[in-house]
ROMISE-868129 format. One record per residue: residue number from 0; x negated, y negated, z negated of N, C-alpha, C, O in turn; residue in one letter. Coordinates in Angstrom, 3 decimals. Layout:
N
     i       n.px       n.py       n.pz      ca.px      ca.py      ca.pz       c.px       c.py       c.pz       o.px       o.py       o.pz   aa
   NUM          X          Y          Z          X          Y          Z          X          Y          Z          X          Y          Z    a
...
END
This chain:
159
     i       n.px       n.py       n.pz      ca.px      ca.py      ca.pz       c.px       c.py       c.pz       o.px       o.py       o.pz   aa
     0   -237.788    -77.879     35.577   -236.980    -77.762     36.763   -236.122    -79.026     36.882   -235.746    -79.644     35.886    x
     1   -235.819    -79.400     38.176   -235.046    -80.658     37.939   -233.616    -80.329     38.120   -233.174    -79.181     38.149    x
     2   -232.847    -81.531     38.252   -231.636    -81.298     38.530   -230.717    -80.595     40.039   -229.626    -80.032     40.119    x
     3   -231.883    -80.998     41.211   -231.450    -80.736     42.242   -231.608    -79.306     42.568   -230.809    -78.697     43.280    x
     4   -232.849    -78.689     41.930   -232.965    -77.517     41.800   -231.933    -76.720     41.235   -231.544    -75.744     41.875    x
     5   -231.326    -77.047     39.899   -230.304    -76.532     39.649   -228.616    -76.201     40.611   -227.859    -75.231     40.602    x
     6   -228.576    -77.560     41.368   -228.011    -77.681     42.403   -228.017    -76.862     43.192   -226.946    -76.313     43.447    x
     7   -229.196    -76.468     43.872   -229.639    -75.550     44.810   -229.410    -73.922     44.248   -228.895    -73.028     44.921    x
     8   -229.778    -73.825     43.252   -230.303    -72.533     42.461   -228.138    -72.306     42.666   -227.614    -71.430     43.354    x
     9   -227.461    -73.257     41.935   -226.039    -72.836     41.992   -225.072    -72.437     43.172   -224.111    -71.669     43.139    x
    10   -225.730    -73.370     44.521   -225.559    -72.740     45.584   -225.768    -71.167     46.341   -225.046    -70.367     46.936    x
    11   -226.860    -71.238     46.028   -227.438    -69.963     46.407   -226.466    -68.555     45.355   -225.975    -67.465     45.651    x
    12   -226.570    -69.275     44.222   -226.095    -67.844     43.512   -224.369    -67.842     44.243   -223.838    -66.755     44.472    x
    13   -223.758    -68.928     44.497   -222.306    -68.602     45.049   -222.089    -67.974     46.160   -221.159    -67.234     46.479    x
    14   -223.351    -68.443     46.942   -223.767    -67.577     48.415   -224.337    -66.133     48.319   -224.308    -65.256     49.182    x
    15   -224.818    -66.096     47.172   -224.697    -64.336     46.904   -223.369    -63.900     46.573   -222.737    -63.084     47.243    x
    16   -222.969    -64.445     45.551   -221.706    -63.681     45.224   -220.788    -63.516     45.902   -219.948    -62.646     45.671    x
    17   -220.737    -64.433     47.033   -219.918    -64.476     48.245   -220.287    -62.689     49.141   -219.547    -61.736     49.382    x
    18   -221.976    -62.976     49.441   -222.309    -61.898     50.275   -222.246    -60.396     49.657   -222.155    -59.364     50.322    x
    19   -222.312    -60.491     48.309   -222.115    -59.260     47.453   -220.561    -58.757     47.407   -220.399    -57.544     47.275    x
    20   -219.924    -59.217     47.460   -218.487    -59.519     47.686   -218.114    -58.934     48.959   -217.282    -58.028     49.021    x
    21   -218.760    -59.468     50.091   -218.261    -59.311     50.927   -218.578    -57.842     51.446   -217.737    -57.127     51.992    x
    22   -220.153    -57.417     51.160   -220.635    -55.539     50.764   -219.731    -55.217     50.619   -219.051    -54.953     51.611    x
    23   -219.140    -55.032     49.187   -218.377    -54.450     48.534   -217.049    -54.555     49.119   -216.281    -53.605     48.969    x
    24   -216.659    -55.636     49.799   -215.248    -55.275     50.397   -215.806    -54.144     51.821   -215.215    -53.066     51.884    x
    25   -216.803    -54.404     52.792   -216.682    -53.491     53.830   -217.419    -52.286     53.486   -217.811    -51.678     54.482    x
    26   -217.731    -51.747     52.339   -218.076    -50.496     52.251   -216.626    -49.946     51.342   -216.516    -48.721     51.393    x
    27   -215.700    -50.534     50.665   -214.487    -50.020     50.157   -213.418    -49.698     51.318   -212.745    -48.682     51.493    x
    28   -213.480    -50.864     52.034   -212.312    -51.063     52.994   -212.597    -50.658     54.404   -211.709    -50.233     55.142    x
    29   -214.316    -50.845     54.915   -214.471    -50.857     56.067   -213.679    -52.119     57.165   -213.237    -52.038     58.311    x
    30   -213.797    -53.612     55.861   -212.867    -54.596     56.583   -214.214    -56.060     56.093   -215.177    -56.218     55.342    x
    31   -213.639    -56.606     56.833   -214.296    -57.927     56.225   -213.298    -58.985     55.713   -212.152    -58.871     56.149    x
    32   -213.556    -60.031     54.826   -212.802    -60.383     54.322   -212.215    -61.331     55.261   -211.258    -61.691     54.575    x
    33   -212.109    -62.020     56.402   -211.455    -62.524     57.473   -210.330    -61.295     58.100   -209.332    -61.667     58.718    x
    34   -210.541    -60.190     57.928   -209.754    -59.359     58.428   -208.985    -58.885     57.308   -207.907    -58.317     57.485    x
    35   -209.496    -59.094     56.111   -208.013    -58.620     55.564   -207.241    -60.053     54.941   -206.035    -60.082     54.693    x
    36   -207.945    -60.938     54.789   -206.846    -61.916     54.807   -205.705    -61.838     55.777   -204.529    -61.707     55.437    x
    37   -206.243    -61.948     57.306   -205.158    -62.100     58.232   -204.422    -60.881     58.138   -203.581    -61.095     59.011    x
    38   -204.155    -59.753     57.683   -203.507    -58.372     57.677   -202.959    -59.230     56.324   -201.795    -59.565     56.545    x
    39   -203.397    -59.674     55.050   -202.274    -59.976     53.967   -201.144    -60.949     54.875   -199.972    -60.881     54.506    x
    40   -201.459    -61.793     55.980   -201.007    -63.024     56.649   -199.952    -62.351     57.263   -198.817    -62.828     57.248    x
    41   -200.233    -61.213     57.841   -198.991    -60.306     58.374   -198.562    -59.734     57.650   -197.631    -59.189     58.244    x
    42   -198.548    -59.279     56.268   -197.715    -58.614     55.603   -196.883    -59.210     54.869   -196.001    -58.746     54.147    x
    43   -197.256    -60.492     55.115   -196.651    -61.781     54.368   -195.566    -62.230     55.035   -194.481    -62.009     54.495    x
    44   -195.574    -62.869     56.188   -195.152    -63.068     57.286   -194.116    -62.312     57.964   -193.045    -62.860     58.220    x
    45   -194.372    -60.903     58.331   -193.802    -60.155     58.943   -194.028    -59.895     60.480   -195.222    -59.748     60.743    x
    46   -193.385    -59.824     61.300   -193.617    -59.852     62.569   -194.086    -61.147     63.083   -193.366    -62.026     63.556    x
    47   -195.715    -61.189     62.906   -196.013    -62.497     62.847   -196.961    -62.589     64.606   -197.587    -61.692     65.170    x
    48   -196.767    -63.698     64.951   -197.363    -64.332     66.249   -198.511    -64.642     65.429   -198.565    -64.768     64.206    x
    49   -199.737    -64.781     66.604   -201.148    -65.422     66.116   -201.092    -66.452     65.838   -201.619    -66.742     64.764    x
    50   -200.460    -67.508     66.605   -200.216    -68.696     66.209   -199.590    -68.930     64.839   -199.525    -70.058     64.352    x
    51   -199.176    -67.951     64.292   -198.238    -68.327     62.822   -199.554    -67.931     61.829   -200.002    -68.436     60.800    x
    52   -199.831    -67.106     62.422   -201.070    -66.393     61.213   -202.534    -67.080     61.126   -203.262    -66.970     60.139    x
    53   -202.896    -67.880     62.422   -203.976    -69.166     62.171   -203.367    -69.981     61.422   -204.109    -70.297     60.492    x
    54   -202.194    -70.572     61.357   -201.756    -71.367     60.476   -201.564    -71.133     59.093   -201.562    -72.045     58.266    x
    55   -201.357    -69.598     58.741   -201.407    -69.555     57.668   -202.933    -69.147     56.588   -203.252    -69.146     55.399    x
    56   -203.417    -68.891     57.708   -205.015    -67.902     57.044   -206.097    -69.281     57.405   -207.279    -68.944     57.338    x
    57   -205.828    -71.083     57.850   -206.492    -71.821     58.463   -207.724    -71.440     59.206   -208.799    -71.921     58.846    x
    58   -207.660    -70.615     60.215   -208.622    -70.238     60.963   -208.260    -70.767     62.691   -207.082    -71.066     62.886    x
    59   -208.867    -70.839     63.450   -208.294    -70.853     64.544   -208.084    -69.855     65.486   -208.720    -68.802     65.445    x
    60   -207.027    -70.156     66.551   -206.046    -68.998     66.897   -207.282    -68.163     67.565   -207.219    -66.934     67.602    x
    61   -208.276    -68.786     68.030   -209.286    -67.846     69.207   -209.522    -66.992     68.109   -209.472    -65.817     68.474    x
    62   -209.790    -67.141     66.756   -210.198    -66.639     65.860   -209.958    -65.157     65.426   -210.523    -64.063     65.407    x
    63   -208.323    -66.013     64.955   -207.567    -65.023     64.655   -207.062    -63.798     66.420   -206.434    -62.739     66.423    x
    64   -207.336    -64.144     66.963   -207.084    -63.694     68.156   -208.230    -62.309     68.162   -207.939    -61.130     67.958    x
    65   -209.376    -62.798     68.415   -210.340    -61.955     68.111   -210.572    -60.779     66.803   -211.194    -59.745     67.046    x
    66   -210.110    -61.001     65.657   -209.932    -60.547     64.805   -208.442    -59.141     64.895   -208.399    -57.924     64.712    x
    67   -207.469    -60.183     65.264   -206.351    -59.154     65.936   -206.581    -58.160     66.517   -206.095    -57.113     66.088    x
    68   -207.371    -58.154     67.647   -208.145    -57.275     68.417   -209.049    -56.211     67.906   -209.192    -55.070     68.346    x
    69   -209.499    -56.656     67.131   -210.755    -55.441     66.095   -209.892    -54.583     65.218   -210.182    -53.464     64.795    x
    70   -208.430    -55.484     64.933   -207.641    -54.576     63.764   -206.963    -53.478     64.628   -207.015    -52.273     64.382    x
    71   -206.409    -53.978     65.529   -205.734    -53.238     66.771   -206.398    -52.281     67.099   -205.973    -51.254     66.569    x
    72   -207.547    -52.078     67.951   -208.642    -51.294     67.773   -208.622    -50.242     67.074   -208.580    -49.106     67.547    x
    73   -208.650    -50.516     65.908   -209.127    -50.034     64.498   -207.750    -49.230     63.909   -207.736    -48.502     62.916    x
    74   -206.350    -49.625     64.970   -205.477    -48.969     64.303   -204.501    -48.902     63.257   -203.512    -48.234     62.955    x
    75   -205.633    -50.514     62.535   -204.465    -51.292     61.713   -203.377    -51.971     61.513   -202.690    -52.180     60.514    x
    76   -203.291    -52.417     63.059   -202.282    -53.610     63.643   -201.460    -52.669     64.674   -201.602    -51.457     64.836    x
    77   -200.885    -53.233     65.095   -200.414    -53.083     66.829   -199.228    -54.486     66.828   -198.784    -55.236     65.958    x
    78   -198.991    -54.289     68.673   -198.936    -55.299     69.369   -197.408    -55.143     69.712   -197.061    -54.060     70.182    x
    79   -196.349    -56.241     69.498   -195.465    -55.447     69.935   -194.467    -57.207     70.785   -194.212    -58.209     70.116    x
    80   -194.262    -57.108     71.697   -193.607    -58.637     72.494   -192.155    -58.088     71.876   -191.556    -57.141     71.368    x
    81   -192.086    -59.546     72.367   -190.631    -60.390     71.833   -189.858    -59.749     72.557   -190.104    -59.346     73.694    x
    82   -188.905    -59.616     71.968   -187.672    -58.926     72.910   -186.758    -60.206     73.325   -185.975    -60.030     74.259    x
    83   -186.799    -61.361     72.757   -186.073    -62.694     73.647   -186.827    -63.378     74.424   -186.372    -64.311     75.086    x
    84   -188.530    -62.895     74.476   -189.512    -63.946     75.279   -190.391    -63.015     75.435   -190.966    -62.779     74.372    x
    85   -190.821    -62.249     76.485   -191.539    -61.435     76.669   -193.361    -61.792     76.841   -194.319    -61.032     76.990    x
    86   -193.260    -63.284     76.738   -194.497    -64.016     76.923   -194.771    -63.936     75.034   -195.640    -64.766     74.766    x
    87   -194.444    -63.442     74.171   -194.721    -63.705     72.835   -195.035    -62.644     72.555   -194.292    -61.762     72.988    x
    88   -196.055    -62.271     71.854   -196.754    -60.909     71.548   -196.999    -61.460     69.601   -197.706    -62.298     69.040    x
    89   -195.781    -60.243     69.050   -196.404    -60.152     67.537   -196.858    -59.128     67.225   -196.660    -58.032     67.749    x
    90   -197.803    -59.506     65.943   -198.560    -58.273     65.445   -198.075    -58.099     64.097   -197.580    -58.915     63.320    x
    91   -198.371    -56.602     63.952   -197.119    -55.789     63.039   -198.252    -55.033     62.402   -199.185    -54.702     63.132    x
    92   -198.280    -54.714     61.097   -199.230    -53.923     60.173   -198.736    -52.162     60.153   -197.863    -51.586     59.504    x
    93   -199.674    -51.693     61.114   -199.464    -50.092     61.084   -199.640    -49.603     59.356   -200.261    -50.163     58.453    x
    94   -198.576    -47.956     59.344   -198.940    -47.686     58.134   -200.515    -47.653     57.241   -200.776    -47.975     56.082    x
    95   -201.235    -47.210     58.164   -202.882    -47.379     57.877   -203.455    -48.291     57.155   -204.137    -48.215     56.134    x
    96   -202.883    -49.719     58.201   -202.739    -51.100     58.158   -202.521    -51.185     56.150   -203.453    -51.405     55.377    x
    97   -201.619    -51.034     55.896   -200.739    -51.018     54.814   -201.242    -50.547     54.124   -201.295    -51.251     53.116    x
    98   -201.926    -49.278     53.961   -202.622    -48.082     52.755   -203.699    -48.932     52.502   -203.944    -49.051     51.302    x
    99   -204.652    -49.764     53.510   -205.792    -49.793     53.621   -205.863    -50.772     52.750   -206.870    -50.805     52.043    x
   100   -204.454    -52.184     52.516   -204.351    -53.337     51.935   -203.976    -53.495     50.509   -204.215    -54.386     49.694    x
   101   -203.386    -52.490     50.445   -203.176    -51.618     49.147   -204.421    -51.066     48.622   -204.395    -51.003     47.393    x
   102   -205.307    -50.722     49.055   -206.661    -49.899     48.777   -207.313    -51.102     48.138   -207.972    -50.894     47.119    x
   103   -207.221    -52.264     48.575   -208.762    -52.900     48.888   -208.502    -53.831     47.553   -207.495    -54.349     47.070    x
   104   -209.943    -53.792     47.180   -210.226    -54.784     46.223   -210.132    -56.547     46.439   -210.427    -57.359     47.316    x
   105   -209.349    -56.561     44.647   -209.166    -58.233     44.853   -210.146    -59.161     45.977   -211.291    -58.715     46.052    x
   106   -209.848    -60.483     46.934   -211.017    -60.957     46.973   -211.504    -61.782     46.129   -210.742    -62.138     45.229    x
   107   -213.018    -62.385     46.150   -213.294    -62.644     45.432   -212.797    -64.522     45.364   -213.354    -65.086     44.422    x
   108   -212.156    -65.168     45.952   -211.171    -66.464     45.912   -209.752    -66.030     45.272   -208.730    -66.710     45.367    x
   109   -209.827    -65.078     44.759   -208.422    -64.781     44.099   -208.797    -64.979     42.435   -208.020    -65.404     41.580    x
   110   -210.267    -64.528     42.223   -209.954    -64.498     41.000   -210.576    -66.255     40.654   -210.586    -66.774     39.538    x
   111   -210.951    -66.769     41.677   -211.572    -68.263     41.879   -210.425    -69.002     41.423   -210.415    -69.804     40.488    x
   112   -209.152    -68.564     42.392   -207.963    -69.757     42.405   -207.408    -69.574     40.764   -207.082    -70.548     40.085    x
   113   -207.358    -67.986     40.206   -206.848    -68.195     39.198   -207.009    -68.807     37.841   -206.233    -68.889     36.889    x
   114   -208.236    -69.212     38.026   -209.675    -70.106     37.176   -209.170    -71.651     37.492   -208.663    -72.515     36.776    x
   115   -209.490    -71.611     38.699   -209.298    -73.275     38.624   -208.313    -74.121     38.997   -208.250    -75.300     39.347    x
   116   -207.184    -72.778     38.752   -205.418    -73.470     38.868   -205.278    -73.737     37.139   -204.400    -74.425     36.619    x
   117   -206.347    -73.028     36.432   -206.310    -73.295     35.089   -206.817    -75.061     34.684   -206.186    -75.650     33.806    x
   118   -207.667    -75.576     35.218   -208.701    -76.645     35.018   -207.441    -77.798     35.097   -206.454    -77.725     35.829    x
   119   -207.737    -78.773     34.226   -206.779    -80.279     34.107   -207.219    -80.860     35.570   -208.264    -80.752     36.210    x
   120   -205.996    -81.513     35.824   -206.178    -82.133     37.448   -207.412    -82.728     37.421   -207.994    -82.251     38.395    x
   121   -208.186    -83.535     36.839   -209.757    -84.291     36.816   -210.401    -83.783     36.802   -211.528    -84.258     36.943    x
   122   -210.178    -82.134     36.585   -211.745    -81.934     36.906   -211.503    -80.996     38.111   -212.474    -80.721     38.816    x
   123   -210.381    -80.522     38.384   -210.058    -80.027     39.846   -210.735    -81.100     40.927   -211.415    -80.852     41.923    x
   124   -210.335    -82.301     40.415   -210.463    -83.480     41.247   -212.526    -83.631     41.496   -213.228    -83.527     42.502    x
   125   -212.811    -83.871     40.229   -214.524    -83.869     40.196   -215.066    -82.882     40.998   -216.013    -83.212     41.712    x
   126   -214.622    -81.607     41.040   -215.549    -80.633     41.320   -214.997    -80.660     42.990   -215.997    -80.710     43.705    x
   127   -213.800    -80.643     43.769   -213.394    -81.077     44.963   -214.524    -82.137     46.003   -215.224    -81.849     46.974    x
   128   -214.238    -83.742     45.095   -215.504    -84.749     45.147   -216.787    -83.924     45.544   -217.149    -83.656     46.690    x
   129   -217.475    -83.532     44.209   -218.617    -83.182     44.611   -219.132    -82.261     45.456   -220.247    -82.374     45.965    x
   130   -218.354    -81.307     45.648   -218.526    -80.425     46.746   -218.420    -80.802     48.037   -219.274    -80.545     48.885    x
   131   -217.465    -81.371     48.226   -217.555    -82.474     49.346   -218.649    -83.313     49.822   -218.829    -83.637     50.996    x
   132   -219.088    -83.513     49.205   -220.448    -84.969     48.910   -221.330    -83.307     49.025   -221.386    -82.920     50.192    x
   133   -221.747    -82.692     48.370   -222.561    -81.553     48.686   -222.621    -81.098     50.991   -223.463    -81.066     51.889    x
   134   -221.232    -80.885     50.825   -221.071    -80.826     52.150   -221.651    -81.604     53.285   -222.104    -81.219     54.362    x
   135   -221.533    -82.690     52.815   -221.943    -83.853     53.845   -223.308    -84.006     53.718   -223.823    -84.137     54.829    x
   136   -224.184    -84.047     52.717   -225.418    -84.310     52.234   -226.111    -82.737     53.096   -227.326    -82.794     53.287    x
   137   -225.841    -82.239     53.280   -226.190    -80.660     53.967   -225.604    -80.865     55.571   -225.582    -79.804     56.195    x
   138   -225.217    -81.837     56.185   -224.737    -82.132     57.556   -223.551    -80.993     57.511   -223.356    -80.448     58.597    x
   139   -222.868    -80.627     56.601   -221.833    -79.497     57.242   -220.606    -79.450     57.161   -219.808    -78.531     56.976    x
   140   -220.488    -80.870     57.365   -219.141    -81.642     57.239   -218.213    -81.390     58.172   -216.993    -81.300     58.034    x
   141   -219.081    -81.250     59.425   -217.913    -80.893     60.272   -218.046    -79.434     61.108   -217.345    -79.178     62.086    x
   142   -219.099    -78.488     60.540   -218.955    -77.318     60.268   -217.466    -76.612     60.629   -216.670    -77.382     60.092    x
   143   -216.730    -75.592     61.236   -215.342    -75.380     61.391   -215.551    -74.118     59.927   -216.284    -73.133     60.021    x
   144   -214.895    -74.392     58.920   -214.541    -73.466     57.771   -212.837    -73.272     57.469   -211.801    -73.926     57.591    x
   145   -213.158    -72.312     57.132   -211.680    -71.825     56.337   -211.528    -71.479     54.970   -212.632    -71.183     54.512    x
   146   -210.567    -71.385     54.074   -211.058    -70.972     52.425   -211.067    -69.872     52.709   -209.977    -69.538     52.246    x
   147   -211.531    -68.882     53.193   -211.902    -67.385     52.973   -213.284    -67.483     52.891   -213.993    -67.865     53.823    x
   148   -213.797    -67.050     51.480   -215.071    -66.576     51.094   -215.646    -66.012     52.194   -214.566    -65.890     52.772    x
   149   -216.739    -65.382     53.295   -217.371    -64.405     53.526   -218.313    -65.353     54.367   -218.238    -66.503     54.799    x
   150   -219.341    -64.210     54.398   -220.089    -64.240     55.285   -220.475    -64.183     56.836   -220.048    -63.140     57.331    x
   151   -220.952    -64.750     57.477   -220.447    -63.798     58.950   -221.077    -65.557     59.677   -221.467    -66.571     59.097    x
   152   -220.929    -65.253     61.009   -220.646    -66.062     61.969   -219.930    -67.114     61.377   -218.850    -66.965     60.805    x
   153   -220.803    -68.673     61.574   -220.480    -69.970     61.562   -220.252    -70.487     62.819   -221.156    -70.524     63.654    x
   154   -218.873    -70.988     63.096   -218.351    -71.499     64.562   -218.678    -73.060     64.514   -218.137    -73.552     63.523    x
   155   -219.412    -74.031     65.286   -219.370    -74.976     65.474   -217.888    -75.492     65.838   -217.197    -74.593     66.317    x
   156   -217.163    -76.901     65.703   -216.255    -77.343     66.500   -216.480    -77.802     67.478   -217.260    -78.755     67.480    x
   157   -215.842    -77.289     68.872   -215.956    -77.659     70.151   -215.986    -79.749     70.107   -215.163    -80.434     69.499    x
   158   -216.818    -80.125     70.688   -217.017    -81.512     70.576   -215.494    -82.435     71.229   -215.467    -83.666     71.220    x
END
């Protein structure tokens, strides 16, 4: 086997563990892992605007906008305007919201960060590099991503 194969073979297995991951969060939670990040983003936050919570979850606001909407829906969220600017609509984590975030299993970039907040800055640094260089060599450099693991819908960036 050569080396690039190995390459490949390591991709693929992260892209399972990603998609196995991501099973296992919507058959526990009935959430995907874009949706419960942004619900940790509001529980974090507090009475948080979309605009605060793309910034904090790096997704974009249409994103998180859309996502808002499915939680809302769903009973997890609700919507509640500004009482000094009635043009400002924050979203607030219903009790549901709350049980459900409490329920749900670690994701799987939690137990990632706690691994490689361990690693000496050089090889944080190497493995950054090469993934990068992986990225580009695969055209998916400018791909629109966020660090949330999952699966789902890849958004091009508007040109």
């Amino acid at each position: 086997m050569s080396d690039y194969d190995d390459i490949l073979i390591s991709i693929r297995r992260i892209m399972r563990a990603v998609d196995l991951q991501s099973k296992q969060l919507m058959k526990a939670t009935g959430l995907t892992a874009p949706q419960l990040v942004v619900m940790q983003a509001i529980r974090k936050i507090g009475k948080a605007a979309p605009s605060n919570v793309a910034r904090e979850v790096a997704l974009s606001q249409p994103t998180v906008t859309t996502i808002l909407e499915r939680l809302e829906k769903g009973g997890l969220i609700r919507r509640e305007r500004s009482e000094d600017d009635r043009r400002v609509v924050f979203a607030c984590l219903t009790a549901e919201g709350q049980k459900r975030l409490e329920e749900a299993p670690e994701l799987l970039q939690a137990g990632f960060l706690r691994r490689y907040r361990r690693l000496d800055e050089w090889e944080r640094t190497m493995l950054v590099s090469a993934l990068q260089r992986i990225a580009a060599m695969m055209d998916a450099e400018d791909l629109d991503a966020s660090p949330i693991l999952d699966t789902g819908e890849i958004i091009d960036k508007p040109d």
